[in-house]
N, C-alpha and C positions, 0 to 999 in steps of 0.2 A: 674488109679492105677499105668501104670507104669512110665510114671513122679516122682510119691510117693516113688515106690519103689530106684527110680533113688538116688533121694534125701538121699536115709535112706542108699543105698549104699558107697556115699560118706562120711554119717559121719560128713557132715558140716549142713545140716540142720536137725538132727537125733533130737535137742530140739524141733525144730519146729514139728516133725514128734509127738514129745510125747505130746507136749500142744493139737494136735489135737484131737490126741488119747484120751488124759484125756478129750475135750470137746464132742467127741462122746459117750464116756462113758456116760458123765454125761446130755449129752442130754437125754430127754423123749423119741425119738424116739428109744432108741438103745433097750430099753424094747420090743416096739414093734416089734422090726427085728427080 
């Protein structure tokens, strides 16, 4: 996570950080978590 967090610090990979975000969402597992 804190790699993650690193990244969404800088603000240059913050789309990357929300593409994942939107595929965790939309994963079946995030139901289950």
């Amino acid at each position: 996570v804190g790699a993650s967090w690193a990244g969404w610090r800088e603000g240059r990979d913050w789309i990357m950080v929300r593409r994942r975000w939107r595929d965790l969402k939309a994963s079946p597992k995030w139901e289950d978590a």
